[in-house]
N, C-alpha and C positions, 0 to 999 in steps of 0.2 A: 504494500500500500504506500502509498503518499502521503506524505504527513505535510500543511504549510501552515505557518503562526503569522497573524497579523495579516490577514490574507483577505483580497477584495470581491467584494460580493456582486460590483455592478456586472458584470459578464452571466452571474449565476442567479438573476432574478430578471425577469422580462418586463418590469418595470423602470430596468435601468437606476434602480437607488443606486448612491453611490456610498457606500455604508461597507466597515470592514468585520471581519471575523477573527475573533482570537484564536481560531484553530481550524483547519480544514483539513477532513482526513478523505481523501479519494482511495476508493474500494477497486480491484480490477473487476473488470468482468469477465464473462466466462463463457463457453462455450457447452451444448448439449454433452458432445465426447468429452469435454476437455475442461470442467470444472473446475481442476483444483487451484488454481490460479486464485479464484473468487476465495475460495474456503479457507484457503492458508490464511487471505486475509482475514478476513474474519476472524478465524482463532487470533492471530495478531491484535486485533483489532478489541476482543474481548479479555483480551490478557494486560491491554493497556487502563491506564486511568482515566477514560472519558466519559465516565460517569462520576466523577470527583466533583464538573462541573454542569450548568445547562447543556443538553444537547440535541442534536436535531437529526434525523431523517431527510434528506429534500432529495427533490426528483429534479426537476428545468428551471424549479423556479416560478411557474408561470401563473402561481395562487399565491404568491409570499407578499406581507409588503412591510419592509425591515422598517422601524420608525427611526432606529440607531445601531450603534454598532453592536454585534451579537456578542455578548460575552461568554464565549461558550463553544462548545462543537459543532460543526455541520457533517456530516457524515454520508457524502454522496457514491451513488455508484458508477464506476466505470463503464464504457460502451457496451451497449449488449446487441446481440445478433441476434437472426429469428432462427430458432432452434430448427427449423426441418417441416416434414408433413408429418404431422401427428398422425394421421390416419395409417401409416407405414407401421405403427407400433400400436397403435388402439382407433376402435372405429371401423374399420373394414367393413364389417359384418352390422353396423351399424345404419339401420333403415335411414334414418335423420340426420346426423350430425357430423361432419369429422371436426378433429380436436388440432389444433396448431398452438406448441409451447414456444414461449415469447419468454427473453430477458426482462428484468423489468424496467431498464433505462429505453428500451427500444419506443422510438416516438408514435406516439399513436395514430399522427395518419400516416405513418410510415408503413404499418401494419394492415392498417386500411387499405394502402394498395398493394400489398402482397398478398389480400385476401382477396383483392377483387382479381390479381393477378392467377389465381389459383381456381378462381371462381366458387368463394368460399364464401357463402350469403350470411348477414348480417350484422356487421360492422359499418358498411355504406355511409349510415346516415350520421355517422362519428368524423367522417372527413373534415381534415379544416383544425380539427381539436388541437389547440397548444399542447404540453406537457408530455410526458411519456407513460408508458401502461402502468407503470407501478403509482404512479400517482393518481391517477384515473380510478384505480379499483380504490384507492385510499379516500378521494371524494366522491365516488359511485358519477362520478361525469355521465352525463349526459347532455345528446341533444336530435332535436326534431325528430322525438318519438322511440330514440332507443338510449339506455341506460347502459351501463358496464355491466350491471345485475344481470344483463336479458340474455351475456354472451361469455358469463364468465362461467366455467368449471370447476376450477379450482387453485388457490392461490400458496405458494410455498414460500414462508418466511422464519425469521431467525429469530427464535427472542432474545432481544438484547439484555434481557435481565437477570435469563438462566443461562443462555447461551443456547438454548437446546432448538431442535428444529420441529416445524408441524405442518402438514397440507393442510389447508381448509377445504371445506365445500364451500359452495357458493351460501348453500345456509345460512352455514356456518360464521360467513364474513358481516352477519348481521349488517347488510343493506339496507339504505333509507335513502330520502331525499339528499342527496349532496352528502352523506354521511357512510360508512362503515365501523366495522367492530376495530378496523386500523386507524382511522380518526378518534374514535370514540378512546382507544388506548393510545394516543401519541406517544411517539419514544421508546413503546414499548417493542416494535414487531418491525424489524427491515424485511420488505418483500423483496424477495429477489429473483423470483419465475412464476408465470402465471399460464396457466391452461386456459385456451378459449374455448368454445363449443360454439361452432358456426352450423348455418345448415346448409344441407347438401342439394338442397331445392331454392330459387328464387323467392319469396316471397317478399315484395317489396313492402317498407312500413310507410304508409302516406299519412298519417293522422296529422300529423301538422300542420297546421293551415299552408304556414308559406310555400311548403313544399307541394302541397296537392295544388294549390293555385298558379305555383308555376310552370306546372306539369301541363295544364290544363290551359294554362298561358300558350303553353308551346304546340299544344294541341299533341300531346304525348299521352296517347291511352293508358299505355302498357308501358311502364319503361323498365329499361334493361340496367341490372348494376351499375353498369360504366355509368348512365345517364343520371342516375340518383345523384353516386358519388361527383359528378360533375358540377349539377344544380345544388346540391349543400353547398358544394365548394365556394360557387359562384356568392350562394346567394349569403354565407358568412362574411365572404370579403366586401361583399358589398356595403357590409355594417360595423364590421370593425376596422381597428387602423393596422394599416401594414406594420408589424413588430421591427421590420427595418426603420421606419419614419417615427414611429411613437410607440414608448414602453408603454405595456397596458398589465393585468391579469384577467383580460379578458369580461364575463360578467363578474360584476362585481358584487350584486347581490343575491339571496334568492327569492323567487316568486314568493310572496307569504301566504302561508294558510291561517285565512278567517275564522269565525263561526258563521254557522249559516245566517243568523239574523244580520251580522253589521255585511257578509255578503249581498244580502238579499235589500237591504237601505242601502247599498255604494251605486247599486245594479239600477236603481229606478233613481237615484239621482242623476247616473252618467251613465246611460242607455246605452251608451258606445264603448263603454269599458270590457274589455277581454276576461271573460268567468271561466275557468275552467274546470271540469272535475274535481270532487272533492274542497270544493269552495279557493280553489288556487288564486291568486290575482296575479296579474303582470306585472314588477316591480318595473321595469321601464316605462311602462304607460305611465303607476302613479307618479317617475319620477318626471313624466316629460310634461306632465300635466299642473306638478308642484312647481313649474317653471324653469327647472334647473338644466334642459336639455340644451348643451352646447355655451354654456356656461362654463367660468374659470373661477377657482377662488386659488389665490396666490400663482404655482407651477404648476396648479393640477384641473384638469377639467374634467368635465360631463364631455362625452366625444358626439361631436354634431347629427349623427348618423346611425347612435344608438343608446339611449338615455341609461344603458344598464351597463355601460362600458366606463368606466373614468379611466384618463390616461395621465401620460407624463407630458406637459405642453413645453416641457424646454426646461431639464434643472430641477423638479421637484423631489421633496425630503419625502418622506414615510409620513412625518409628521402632517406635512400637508396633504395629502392625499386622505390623510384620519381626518382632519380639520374639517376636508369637503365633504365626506361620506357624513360628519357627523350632522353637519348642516344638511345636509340631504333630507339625511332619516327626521329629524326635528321637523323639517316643514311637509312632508311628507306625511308623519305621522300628529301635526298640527292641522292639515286639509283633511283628511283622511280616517285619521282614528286608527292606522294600520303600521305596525311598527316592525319593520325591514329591519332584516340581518344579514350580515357581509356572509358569500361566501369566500372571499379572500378569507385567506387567512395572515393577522394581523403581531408582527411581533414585536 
């Protein structure tokens, strides 16, 4: 492993803070045959003192947002490869699904196209997704109508606290909105491979408006993989900012769920407001509605082209970026009555 002290973190968060670490330990990565690279680390890595002080897990970075310098460990892993066809070892015989293991630094729409490469159905509508698989399963990511939950099989990670190793089921990973049983334990569990289960048949997901409208835009009945994954593509970049021009973490809040009464009062106040199952609201809508869409407060704004994106406009702290979200949520939840949580996560 790699060990650096005093070590800079703007390269290693896609907000671009410019904020340092008092320790950064880089893990190798490993290979399907060829593991032990990864593991030595690791025992290394467990034999060392870095539970003496804070420490951290991070995948790309692309959900972080530092306010200051981390005093503490970050603990990232080295590149990883797509392991192979799962279905060569398991699956075969399998009417539905074949299985394809993944490191878990591997990027996730990087996987995306090795699945549509393979013509391995339902990952598609994940194109476009920042951060890599291991962090994905860690905030059950999602987007237009599929989850990590819907595709994951089973996830292999370390405890950092015994050392000792566990597969998960997908169960098992206690999944939720934006959450898992690896969120819910920070610190606890470095994932370091994860099993998909894709299916063997097409079955496109449309449920999302934007998607089935664009489809239907293009006068596209039936679409094919490729064309899914095309149309997310398209239709993400259309709304966020290119990571080369402006650090962002992407959405920055999540949808909140209501009760049904202050759902069913917001609903016939503002006829035009997006309700979704399970009384969900659109945190973008309230927030473009609260006035703040394309808005700056200090280095950090509301990005003009998606009320649920705050960026970096040129030089912004952590701190500023906290300052605007909090001014968000306060008017937000002063028009409203509805009180929005980051799904960044905030250190």
């Amino acid at each position: 492993m790699e060990i650096y002290d005093n070590y800079s973190l703007k390269g290693l968060n896609t907000f671009g803070i410019d904020v340092r670490a008092r320790r950064v330990i880089f893990l190798r990565g490993s290979t399907l045959d060829e593991p032990f690279r990864f593991m030595y680390d690791v025992e290394e890595l467990l034999k060392s003192d870095f539970r003496q002080a804070p420490y951290m897990v991070i995948g790309e970075g692309s959900n972080l947002v530092f306010t200051k310098d981390y005093e503490g460990t970050l603990i990232k892993i080295g590149e990883a490869v797509f392991h192979g066809d799962g279905s060569s070892r398991r699956g075969d015989n399998d009417v539905h699904y074949r299985y394809l293991t993944v490191g878990a630094r591997m990027l996730t729409d990087e996987m995306v196209r090795i699945s549509v490469g393979y013509k391995y159905y339902g990952m598609e509508n994940l194109s476009a997704i920042p951060g890599n698989i291991g962090a994905a399963v860690v905030q059950n990511v999602g987007a237009y109508g599929v989850e990590m939950k819907d595709i994951v099989e089973t996830v292999d990670a370390i405890d950092l606290m015994s050392g000792g190793q566990r597969s998960f089921t997908a169960e098992e990973c206690a999944f939720g909105y934006r959450t898992s049983l690896f969120k819910q334990q920070a610190g606890r569990w470095l994932i370091w491979r994860v099993k998909l289960r894709l299916n063997k048949e097409f079955r496109p997901i449309l449920t999302y408006k934007a998607l089935a409208d664009e489809l239907q835009r293009r006068g596209i009945g039936e679409p094919t993989q490729q064309q899914v994954r095309d149309i997310v593509t398209e239709l993400r970049w259309s709304k966020l900012p290119r990571p080369e021009e402006y650090g962002s973490a992407g959405s920055f809040f999540k949808n909140p769920v209501v009760d049904e009464v202050l759902a069913t009062n917001l609903k016939k106040e503002y006829p035009d407001m997006p309700l979704y199952p399970g009384n969900k609201l659109s945190a973008g809508w309230l927030i473009d509605r609260a006035g703040w869409k394309g808005r700056t407060l200090g280095h950090a704004g509301v990005w003009p082209k998606q009320a649920l994106v705050l960026y970096n406009a040129g030089g912004c702290t952590g701190q500023e970026v906290v300052d605007l979200a909090q001014a968000i949520k306060k008017d937000v939840k002063q028009k409203f009555g509805v009180t929005l949580e980051p799904e960044a996560i905030i250190i």
